[in-house]
mmCIF entry with sequence, helices, sheets and N, C-alpha, C, O atoms, coordinates in Angstrom:
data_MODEL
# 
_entry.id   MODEL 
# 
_entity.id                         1 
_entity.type                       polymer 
_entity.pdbx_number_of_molecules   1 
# 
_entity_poly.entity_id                      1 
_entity_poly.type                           'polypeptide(L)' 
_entity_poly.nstd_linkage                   no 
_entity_poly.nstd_monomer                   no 
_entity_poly.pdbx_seq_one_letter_code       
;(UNK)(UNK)(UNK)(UNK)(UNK)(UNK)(UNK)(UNK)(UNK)(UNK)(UNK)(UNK)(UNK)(UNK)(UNK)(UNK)
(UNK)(UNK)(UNK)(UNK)(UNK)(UNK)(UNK)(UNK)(UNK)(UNK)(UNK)(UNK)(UNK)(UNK)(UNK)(UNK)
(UNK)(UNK)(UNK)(UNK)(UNK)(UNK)(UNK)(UNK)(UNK)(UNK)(UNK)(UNK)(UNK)(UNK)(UNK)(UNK)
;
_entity_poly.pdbx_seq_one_letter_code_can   XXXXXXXXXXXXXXXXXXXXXXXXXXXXXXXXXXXXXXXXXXXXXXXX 
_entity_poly.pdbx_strand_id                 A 
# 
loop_
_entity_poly_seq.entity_id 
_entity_poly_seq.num 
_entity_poly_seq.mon_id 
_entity_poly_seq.hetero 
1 1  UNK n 
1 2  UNK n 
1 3  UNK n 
1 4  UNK n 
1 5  UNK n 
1 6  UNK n 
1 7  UNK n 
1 8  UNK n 
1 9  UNK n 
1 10 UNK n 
1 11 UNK n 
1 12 UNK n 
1 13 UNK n 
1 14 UNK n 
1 15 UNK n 
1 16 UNK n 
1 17 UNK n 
1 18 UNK n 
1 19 UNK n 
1 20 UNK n 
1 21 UNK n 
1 22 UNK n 
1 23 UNK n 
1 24 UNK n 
1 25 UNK n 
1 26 UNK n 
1 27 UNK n 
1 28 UNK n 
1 29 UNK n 
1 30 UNK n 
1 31 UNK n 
1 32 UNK n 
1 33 UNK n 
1 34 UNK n 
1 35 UNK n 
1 36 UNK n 
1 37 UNK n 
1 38 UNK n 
1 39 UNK n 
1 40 UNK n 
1 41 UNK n 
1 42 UNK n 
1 43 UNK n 
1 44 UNK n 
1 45 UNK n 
1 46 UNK n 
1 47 UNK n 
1 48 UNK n 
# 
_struct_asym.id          A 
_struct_asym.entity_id   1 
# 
loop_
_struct_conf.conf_type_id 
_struct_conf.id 
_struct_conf.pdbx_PDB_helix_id 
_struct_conf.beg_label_comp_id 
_struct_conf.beg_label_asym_id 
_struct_conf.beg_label_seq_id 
_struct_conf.pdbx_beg_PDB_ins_code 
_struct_conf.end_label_comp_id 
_struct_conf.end_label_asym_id 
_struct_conf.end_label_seq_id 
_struct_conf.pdbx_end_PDB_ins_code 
_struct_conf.beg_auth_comp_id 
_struct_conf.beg_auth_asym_id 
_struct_conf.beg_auth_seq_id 
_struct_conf.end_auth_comp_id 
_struct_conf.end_auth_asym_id 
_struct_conf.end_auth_seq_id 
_struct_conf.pdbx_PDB_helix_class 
_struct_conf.details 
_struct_conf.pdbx_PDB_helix_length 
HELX_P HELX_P1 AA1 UNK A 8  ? UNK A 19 ? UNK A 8  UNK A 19 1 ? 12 
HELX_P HELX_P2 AA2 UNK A 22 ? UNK A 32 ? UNK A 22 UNK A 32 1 ? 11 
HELX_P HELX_P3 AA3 UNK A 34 ? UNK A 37 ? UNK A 34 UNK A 37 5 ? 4  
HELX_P HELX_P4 AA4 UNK A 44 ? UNK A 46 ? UNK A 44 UNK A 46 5 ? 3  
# 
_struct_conf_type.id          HELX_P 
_struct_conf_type.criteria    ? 
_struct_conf_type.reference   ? 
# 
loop_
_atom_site.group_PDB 
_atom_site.id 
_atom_site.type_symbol 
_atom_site.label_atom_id 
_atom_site.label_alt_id 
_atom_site.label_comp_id 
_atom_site.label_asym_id 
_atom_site.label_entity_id 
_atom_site.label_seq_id 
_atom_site.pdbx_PDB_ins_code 
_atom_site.Cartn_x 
_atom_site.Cartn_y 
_atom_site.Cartn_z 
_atom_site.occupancy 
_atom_site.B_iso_or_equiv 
_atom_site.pdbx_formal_charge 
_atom_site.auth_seq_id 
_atom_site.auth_comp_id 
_atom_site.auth_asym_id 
_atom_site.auth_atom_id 
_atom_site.pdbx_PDB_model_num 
ATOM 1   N N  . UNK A 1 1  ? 146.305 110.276 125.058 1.00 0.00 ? 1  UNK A N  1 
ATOM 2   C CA . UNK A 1 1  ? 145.053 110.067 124.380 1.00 0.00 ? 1  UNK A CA 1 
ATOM 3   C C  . UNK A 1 1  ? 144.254 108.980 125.094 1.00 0.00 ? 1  UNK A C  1 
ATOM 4   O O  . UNK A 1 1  ? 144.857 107.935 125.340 1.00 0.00 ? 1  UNK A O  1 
ATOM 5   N N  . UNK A 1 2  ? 142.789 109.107 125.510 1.00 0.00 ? 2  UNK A N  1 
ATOM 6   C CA . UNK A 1 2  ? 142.260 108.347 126.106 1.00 0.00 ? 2  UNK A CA 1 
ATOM 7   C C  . UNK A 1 2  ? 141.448 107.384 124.802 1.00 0.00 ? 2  UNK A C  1 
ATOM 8   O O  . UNK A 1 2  ? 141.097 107.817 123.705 1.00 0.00 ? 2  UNK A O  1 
ATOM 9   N N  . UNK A 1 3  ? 141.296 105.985 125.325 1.00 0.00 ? 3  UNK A N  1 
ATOM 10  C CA . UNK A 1 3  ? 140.702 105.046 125.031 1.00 0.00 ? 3  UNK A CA 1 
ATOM 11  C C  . UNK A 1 3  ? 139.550 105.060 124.944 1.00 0.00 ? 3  UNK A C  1 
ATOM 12  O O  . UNK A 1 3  ? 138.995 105.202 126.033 1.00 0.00 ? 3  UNK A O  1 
ATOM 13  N N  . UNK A 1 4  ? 138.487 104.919 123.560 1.00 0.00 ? 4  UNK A N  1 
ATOM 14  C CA . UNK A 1 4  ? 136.964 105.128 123.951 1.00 0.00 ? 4  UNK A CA 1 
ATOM 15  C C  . UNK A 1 4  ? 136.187 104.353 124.870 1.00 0.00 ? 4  UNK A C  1 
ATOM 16  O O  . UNK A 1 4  ? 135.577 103.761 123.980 1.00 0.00 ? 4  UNK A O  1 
ATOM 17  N N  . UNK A 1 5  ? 135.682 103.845 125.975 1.00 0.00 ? 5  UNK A N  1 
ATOM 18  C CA . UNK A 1 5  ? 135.019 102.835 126.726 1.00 0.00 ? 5  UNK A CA 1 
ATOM 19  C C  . UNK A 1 5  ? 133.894 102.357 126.089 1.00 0.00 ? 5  UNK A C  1 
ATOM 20  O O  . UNK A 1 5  ? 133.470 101.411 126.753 1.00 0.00 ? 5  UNK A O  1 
ATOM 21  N N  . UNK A 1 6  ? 132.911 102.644 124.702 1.00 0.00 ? 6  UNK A N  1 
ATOM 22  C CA . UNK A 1 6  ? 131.474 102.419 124.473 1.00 0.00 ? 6  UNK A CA 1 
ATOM 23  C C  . UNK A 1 6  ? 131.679 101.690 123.313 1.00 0.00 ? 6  UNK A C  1 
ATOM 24  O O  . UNK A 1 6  ? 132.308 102.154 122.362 1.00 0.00 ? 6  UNK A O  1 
ATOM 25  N N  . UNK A 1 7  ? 131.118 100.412 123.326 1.00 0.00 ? 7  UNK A N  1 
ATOM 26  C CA . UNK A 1 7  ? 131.860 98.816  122.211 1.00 0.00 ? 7  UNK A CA 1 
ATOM 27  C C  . UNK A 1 7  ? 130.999 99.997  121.248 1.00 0.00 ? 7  UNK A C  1 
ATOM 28  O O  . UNK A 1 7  ? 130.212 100.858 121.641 1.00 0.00 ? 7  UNK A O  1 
ATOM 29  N N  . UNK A 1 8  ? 131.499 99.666  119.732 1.00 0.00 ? 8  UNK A N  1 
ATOM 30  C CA . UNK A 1 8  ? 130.807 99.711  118.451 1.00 0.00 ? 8  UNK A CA 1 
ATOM 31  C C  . UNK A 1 8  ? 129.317 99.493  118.399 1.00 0.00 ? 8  UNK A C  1 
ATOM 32  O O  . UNK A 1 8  ? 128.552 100.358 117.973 1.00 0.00 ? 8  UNK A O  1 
ATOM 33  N N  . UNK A 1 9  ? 128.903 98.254  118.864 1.00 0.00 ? 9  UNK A N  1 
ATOM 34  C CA . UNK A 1 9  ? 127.420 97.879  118.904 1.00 0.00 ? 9  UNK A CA 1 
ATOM 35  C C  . UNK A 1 9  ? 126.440 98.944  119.668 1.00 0.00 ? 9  UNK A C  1 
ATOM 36  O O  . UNK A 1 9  ? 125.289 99.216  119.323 1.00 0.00 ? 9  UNK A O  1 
ATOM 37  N N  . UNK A 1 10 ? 127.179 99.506  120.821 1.00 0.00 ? 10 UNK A N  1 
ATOM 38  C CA . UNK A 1 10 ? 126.436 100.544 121.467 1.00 0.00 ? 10 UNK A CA 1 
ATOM 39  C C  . UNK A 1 10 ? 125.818 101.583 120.340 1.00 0.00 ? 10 UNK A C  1 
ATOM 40  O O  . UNK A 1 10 ? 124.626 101.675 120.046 1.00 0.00 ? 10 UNK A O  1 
ATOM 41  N N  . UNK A 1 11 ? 126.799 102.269 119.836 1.00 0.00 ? 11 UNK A N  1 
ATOM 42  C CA . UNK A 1 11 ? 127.046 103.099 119.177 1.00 0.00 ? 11 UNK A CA 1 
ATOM 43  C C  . UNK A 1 11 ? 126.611 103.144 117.872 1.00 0.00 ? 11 UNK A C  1 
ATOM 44  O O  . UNK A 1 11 ? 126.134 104.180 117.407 1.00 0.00 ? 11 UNK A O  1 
ATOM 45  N N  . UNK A 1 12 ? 126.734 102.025 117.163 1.00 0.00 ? 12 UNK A N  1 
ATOM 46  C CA . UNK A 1 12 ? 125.456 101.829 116.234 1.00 0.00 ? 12 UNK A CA 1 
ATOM 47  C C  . UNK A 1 12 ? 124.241 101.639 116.576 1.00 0.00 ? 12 UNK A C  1 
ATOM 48  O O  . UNK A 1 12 ? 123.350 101.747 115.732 1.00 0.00 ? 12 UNK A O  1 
ATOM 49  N N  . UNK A 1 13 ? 123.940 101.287 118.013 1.00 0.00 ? 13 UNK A N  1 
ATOM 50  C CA . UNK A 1 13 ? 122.291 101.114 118.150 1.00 0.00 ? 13 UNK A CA 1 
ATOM 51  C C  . UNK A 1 13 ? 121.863 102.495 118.475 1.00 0.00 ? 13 UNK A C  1 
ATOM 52  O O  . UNK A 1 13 ? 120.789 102.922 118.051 1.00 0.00 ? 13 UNK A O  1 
ATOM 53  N N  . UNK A 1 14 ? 122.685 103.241 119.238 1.00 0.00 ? 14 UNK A N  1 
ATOM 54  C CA . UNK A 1 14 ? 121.815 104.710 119.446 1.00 0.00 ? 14 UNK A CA 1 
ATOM 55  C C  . UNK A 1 14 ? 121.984 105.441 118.010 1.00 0.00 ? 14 UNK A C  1 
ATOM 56  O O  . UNK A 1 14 ? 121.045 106.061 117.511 1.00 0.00 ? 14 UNK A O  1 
ATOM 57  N N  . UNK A 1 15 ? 123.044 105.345 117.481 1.00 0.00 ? 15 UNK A N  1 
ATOM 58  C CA . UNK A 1 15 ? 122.586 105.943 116.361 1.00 0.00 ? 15 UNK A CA 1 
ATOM 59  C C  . UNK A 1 15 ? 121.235 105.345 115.181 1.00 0.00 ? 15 UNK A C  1 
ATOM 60  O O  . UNK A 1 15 ? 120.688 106.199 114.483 1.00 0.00 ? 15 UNK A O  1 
ATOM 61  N N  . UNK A 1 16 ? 120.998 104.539 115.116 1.00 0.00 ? 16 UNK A N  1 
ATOM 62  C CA . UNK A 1 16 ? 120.188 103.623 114.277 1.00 0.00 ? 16 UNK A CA 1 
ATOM 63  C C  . UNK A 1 16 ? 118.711 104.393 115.581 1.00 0.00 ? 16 UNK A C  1 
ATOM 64  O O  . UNK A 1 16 ? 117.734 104.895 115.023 1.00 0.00 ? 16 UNK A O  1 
ATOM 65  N N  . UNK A 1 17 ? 118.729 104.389 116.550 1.00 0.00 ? 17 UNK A N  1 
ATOM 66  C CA . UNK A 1 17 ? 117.624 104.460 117.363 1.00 0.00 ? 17 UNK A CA 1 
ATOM 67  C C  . UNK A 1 17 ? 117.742 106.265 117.296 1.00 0.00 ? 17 UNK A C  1 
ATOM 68  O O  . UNK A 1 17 ? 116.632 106.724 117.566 1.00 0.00 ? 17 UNK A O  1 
ATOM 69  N N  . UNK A 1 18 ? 118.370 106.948 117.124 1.00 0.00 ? 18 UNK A N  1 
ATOM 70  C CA . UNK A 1 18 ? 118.369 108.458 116.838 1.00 0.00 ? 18 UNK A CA 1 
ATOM 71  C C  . UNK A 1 18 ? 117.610 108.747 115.617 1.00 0.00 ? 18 UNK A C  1 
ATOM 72  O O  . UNK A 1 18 ? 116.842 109.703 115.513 1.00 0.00 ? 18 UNK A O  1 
ATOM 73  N N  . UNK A 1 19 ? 117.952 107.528 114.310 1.00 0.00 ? 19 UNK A N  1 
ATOM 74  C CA . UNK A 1 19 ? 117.340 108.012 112.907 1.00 0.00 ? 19 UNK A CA 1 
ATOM 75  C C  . UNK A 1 19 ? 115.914 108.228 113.545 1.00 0.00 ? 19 UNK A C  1 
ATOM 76  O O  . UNK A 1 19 ? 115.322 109.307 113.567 1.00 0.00 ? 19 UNK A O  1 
ATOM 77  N N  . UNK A 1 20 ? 115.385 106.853 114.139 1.00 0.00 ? 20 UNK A N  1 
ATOM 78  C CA . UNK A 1 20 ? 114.044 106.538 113.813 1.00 0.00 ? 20 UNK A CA 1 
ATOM 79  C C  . UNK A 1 20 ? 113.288 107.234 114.901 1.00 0.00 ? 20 UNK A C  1 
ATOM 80  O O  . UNK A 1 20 ? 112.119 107.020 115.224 1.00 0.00 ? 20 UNK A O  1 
ATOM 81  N N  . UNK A 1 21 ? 114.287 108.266 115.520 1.00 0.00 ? 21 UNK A N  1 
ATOM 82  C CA . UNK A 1 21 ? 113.330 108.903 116.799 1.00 0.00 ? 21 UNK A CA 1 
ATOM 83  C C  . UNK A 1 21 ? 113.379 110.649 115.654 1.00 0.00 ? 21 UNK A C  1 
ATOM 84  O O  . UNK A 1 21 ? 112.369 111.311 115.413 1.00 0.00 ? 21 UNK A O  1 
ATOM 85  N N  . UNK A 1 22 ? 114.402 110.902 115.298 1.00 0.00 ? 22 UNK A N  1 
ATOM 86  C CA . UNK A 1 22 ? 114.236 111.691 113.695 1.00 0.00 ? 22 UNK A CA 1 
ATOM 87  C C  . UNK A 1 22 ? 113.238 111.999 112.682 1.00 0.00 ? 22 UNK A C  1 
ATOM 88  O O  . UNK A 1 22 ? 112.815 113.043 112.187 1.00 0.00 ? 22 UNK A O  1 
ATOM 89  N N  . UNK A 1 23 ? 112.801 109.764 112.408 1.00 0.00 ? 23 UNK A N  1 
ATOM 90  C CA . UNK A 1 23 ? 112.183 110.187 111.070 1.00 0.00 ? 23 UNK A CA 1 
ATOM 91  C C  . UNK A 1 23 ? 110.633 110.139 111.879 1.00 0.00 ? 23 UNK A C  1 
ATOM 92  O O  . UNK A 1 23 ? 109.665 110.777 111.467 1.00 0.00 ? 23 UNK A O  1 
ATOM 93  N N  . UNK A 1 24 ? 110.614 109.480 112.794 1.00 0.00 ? 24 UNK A N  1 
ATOM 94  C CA . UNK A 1 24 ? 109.143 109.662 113.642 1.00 0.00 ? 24 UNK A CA 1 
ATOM 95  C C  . UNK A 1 24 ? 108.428 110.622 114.064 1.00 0.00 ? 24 UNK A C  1 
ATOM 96  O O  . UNK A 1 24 ? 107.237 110.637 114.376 1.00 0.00 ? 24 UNK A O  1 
ATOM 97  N N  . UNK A 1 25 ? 109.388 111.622 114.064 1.00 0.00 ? 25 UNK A N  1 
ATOM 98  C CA . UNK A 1 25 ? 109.389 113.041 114.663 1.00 0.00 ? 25 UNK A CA 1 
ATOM 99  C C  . UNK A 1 25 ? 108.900 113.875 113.649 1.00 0.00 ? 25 UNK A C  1 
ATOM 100 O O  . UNK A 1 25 ? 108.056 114.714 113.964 1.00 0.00 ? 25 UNK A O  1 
ATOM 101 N N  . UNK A 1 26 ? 109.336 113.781 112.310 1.00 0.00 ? 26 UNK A N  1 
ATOM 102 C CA . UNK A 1 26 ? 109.044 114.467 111.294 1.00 0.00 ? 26 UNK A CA 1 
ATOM 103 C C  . UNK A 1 26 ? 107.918 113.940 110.765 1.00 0.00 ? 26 UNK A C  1 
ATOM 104 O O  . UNK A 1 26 ? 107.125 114.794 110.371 1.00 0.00 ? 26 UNK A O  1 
ATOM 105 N N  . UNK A 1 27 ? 107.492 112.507 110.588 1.00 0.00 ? 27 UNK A N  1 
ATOM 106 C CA . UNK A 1 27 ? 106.439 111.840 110.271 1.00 0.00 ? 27 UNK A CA 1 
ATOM 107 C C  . UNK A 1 27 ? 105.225 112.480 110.881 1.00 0.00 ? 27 UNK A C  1 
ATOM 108 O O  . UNK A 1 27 ? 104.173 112.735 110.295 1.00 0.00 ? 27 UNK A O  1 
ATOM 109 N N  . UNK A 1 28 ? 105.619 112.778 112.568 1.00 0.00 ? 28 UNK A N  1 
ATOM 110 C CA . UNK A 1 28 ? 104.590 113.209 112.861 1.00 0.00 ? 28 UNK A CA 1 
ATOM 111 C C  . UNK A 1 28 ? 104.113 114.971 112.454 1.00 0.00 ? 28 UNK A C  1 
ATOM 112 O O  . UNK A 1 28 ? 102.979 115.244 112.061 1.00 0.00 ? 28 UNK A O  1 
ATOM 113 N N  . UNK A 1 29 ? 104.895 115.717 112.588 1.00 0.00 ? 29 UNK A N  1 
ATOM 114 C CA . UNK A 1 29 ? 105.244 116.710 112.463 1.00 0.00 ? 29 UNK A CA 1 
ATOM 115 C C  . UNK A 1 29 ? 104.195 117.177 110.804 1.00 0.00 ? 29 UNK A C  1 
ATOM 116 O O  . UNK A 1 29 ? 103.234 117.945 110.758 1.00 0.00 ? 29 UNK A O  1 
ATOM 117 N N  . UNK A 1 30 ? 104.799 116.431 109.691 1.00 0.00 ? 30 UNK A N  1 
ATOM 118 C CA . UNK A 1 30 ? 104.002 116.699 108.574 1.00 0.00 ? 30 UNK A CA 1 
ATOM 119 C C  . UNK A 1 30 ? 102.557 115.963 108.780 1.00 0.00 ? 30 UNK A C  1 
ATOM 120 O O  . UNK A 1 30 ? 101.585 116.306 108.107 1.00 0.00 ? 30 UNK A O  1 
ATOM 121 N N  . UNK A 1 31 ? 102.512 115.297 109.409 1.00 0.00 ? 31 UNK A N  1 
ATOM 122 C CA . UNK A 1 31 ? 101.115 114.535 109.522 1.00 0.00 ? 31 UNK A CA 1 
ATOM 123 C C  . UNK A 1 31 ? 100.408 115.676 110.300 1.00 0.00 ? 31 UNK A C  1 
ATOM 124 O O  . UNK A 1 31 ? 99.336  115.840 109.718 1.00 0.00 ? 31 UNK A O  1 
ATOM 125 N N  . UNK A 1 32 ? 100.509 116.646 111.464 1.00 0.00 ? 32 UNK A N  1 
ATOM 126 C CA . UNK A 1 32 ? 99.378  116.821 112.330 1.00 0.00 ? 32 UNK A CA 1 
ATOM 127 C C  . UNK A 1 32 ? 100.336 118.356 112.209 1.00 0.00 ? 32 UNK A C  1 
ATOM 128 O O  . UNK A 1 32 ? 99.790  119.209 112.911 1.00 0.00 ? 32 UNK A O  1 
ATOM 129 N N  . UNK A 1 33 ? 101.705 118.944 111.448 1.00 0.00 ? 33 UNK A N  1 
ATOM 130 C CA . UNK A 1 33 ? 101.720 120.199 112.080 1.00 0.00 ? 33 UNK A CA 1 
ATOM 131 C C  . UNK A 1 33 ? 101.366 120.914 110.820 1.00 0.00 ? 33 UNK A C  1 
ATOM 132 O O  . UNK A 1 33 ? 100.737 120.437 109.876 1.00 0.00 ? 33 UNK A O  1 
ATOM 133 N N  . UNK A 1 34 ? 101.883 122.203 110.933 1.00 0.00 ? 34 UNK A N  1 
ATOM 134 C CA . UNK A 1 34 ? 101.521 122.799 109.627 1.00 0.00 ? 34 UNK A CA 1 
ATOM 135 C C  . UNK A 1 34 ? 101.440 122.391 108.263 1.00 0.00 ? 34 UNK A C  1 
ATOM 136 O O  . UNK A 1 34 ? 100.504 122.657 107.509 1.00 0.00 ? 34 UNK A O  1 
ATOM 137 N N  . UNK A 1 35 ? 102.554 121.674 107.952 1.00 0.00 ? 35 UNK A N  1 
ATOM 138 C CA . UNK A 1 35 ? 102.802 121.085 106.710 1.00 0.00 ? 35 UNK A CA 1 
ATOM 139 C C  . UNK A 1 35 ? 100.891 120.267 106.214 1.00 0.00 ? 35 UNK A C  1 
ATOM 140 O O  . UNK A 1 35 ? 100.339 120.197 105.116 1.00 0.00 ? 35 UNK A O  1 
ATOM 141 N N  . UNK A 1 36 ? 100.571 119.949 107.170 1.00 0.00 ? 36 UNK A N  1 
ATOM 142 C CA . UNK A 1 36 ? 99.491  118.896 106.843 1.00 0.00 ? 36 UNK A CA 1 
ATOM 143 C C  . UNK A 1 36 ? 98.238  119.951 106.266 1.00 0.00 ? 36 UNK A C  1 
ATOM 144 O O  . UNK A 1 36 ? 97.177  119.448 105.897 1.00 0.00 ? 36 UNK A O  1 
ATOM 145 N N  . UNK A 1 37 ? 98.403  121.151 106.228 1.00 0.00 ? 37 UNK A N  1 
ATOM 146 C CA . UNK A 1 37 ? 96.905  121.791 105.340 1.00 0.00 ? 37 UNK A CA 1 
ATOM 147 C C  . UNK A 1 37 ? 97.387  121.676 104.319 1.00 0.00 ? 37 UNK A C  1 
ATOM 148 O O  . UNK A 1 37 ? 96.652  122.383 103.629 1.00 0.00 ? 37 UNK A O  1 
ATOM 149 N N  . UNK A 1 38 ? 98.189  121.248 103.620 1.00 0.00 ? 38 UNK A N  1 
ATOM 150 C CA . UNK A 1 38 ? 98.457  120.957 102.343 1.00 0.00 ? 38 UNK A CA 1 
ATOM 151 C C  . UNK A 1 38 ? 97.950  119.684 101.764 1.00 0.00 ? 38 UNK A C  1 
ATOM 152 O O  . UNK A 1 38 ? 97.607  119.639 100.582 1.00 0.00 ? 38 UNK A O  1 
ATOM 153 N N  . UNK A 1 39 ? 97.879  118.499 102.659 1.00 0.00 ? 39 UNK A N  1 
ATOM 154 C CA . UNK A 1 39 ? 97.996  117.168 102.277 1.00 0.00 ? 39 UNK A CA 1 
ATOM 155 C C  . UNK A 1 39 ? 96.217  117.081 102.278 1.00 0.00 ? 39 UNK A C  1 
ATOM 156 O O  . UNK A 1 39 ? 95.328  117.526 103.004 1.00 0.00 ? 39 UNK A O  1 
ATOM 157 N N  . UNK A 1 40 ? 96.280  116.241 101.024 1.00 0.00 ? 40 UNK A N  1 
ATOM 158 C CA . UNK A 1 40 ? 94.982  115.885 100.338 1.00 0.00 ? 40 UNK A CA 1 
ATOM 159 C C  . UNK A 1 40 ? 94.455  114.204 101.079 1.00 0.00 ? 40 UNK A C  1 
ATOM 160 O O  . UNK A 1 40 ? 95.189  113.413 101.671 1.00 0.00 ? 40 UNK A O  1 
ATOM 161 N N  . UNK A 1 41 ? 93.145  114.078 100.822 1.00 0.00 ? 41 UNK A N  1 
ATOM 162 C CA . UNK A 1 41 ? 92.601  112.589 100.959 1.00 0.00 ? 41 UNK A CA 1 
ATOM 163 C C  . UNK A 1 41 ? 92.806  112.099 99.507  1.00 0.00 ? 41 UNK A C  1 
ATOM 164 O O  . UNK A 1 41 ? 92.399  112.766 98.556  1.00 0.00 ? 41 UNK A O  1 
ATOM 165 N N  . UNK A 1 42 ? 93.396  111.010 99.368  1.00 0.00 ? 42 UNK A N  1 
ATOM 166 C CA . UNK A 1 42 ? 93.239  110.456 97.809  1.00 0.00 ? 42 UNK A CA 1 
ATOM 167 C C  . UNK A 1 42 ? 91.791  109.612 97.774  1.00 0.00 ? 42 UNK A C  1 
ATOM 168 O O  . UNK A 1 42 ? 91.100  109.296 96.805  1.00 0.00 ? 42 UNK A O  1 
ATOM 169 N N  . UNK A 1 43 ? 91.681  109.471 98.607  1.00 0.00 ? 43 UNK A N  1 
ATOM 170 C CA . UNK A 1 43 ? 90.483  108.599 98.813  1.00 0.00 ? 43 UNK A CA 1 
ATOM 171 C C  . UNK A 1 43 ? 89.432  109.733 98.044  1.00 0.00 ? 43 UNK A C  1 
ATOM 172 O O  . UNK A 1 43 ? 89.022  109.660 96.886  1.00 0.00 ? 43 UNK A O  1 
ATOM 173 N N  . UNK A 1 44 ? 89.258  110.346 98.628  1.00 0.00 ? 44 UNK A N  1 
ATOM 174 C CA . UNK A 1 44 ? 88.290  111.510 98.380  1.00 0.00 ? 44 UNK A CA 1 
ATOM 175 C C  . UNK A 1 44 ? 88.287  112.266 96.790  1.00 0.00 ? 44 UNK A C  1 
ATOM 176 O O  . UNK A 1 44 ? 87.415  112.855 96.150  1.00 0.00 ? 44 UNK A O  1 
ATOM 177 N N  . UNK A 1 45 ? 89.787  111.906 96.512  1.00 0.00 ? 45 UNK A N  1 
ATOM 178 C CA . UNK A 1 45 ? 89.896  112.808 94.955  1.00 0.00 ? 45 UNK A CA 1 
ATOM 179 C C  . UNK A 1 45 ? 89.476  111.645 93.929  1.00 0.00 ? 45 UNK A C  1 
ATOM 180 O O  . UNK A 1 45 ? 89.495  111.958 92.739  1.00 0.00 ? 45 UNK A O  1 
ATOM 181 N N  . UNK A 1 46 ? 89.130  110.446 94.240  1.00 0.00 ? 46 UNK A N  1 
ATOM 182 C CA . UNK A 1 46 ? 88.944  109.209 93.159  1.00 0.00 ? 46 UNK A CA 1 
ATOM 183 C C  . UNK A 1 46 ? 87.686  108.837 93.603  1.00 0.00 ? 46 UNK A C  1 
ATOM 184 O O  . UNK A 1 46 ? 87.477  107.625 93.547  1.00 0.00 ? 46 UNK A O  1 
ATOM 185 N N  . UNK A 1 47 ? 86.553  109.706 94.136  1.00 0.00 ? 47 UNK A N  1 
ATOM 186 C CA . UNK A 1 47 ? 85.381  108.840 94.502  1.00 0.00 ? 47 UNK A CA 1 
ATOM 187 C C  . UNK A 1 47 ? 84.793  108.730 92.980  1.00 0.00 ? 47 UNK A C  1 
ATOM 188 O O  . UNK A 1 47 ? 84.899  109.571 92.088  1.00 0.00 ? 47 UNK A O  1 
ATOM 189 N N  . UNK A 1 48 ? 83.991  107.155 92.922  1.00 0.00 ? 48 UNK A N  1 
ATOM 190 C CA . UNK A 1 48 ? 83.697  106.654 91.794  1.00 0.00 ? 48 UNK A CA 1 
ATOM 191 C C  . UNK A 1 48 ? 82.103  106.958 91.885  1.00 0.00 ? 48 UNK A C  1 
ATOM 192 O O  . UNK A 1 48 ? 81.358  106.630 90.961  1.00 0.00 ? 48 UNK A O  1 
# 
């Protein structure tokens, strides 16, 4: 059985740096892809 070579800290930072390349991805994704003809201005639904 081989020994892993990559410390813990590695390995939590790419994973921690995987979420946020994940949730950025999707952030953008509902912001500018399809999902977004759905999404409303609130600004626009409360003009006084």
């Amino acid at each position: 059985m081989e020994a892993s070579t990559a410390s813990p800290a590695l390995s939590v930072a790419l994973a921690v740096l995987a979420v946020l390349l994940a949730l950025t991805g999707f952030g953008v994704y509902t912001a500018f892809g399809p999902p977004s003809k759905g999404l409303t201005d609130p600004f626009d639904d409360h003009e006084d």
